[in-house]
C-alpha positions as CSV (number, residue, x, y, z in Angstrom):
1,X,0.0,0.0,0.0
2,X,1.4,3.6,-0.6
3,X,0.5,6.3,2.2
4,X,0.9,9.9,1.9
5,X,1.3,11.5,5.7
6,X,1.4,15.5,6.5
7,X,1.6,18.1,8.7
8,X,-0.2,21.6,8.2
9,X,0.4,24.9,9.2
10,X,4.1,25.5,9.1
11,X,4.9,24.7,12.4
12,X,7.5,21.8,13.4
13,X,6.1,19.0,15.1
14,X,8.9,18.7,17.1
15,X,8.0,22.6,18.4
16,X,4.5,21.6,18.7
17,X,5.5,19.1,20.9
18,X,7.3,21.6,23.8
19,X,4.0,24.3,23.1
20,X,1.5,23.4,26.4
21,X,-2.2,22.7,25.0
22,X,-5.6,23.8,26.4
23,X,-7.4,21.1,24.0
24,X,-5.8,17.9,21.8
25,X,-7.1,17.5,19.0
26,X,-5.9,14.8,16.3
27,X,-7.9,14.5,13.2
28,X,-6.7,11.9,10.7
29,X,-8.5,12.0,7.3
30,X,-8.0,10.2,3.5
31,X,-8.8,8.6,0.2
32,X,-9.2,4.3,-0.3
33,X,-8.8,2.8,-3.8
34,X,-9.0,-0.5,-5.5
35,X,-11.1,-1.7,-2.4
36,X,-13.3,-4.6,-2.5
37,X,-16.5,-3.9,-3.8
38,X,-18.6,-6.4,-2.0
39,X,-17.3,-5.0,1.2
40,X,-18.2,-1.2,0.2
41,X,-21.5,-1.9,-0.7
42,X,-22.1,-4.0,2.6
43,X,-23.6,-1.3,5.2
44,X,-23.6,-3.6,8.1
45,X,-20.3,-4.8,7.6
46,X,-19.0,-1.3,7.8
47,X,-21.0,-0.9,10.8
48,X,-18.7,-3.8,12.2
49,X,-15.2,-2.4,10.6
50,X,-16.3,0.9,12.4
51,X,-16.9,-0.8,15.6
52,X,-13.1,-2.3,15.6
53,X,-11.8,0.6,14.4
54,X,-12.8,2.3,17.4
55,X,-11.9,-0.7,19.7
56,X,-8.2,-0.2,17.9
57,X,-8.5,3.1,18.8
58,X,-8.5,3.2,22.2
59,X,-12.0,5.6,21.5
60,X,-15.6,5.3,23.1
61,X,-17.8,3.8,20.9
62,X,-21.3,5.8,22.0
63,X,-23.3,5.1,18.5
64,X,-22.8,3.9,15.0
65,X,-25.8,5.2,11.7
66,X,-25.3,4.2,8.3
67,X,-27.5,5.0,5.4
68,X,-27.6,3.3,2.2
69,X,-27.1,5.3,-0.8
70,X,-27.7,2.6,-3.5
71,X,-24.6,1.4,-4.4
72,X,-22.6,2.9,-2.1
73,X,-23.1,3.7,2.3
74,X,-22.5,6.9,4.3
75,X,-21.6,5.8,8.3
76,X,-20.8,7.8,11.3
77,X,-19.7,6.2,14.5
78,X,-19.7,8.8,17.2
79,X,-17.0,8.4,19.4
80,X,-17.0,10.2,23.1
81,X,-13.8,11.7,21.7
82,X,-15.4,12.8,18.3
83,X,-16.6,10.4,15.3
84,X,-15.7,8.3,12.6
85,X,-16.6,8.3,9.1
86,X,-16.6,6.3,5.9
87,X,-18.1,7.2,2.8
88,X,-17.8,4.7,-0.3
89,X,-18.5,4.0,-3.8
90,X,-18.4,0.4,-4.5
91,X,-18.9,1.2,-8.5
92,X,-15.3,2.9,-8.3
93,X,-13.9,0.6,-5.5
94,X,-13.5,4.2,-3.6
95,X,-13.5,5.2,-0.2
96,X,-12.8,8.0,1.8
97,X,-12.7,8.0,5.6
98,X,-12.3,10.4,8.7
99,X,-11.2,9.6,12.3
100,X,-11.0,12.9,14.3
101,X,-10.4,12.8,18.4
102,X,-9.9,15.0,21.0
103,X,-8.7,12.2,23.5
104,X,-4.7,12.2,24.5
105,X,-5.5,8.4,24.8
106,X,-6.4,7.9,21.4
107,X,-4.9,6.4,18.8
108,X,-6.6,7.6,15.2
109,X,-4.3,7.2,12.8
110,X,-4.2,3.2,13.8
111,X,-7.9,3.3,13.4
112,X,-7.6,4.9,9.9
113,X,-4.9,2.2,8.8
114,X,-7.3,-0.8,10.5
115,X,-10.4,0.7,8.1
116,X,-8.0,0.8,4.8
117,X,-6.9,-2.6,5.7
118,X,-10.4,-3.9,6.5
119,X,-11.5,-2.5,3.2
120,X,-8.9,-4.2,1.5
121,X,-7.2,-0.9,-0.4
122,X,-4.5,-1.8,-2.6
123,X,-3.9,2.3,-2.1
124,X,-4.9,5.0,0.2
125,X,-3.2,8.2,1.0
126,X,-3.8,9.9,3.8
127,X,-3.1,13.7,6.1
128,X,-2.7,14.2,10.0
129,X,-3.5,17.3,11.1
130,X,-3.2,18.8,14.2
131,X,-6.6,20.5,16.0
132,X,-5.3,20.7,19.5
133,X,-5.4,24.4,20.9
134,X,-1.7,25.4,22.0
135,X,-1.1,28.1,25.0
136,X,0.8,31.2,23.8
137,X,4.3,30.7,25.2
C-alpha cells in the first residue's frame, strides 16, 4: 500500500510538541482505492469495521448510523472523543474516511490504517492534522 502522511500549518512537530495545550485534537483523514467492492456496498459490515476501528483506537464507541445510498453507504460512528466516518463507492472501488479525536489516549491514525486494511485498499493516502489548541508561550 502507498500512504501519503502531513503536517499543516508551518509549524514543526517537534516545536508543537514543547507548546503546552488547552485542547488535543488529532484528526486523521484520507482517500481508499482498488477496495473490495462487495465490502463497500455492505452497510452492516462497515457498521462492524467501524466498531473495531474504534476498539483499535483506544475511542468510546457511543453510537454507530449508516445509510444506504444505493450502491454505495455513508456511516458515522460517534465516538465520546469525536466520530468516525466512511463514505464509499463500490462502483469505483472508492472510499474516503475520517477519524478525528480530542482524547490524548487515542490512537486515530491506527484506526484509519485498521479501516484501509479492513477495506482491502490496494492504495490509500492519507493527512494528519493537528486541531489541539496550544497556549501562547
Amino acid at each position: 500500500m502507498t500512504q501519503i502522511s502531513s503536517v499543516s500549518m508551518g509549524i514543526k512537530v517537534t516545536e508543537k510538541a514543547m507548546m503546552p495545550y488547552k485542547v488535543f485534537g488529532k484528526h486523521v483523514y484520507g482517500n481508499l482505492y482498488d477496495c473490495d467492492p462487495d465490502i463497500l456496498s455492505d452497510a452492516e459490515r462497515l457498521k462492524d469495521i467501524a466498531i473495531e476501528a474504534a476498539k483499535r483506537g483506544n475511542m468510546t464507541l457511543l453510537d454507530v448510523k449508516y445509510w444506504i445510498i444505493s450502491p454505495g453507504v455513508s456511516l458515522i460512528a460517534i465516538i465520546l472523543e469525536s466520530h468516525i466516518t466512511i463514505h464509499t463507492w463500490p462502483e469505483y472501488k472508492f472510499a474516503t474516511v475520517d477519524v478525528y479525536s480530542c482524547g490524548r489516549h487515542t490512537r486515530p491514525e491506527e484506526a484509519f490504517l485498521y479501516i484501509a486494511r479492513a477495506l482491502r485498499a490496494k492504495r490509500y493516502e492519507y493527512r494528519v492534522v493537528d486541531r489541539s489548541l496550544y497556549e501562547k508561550p
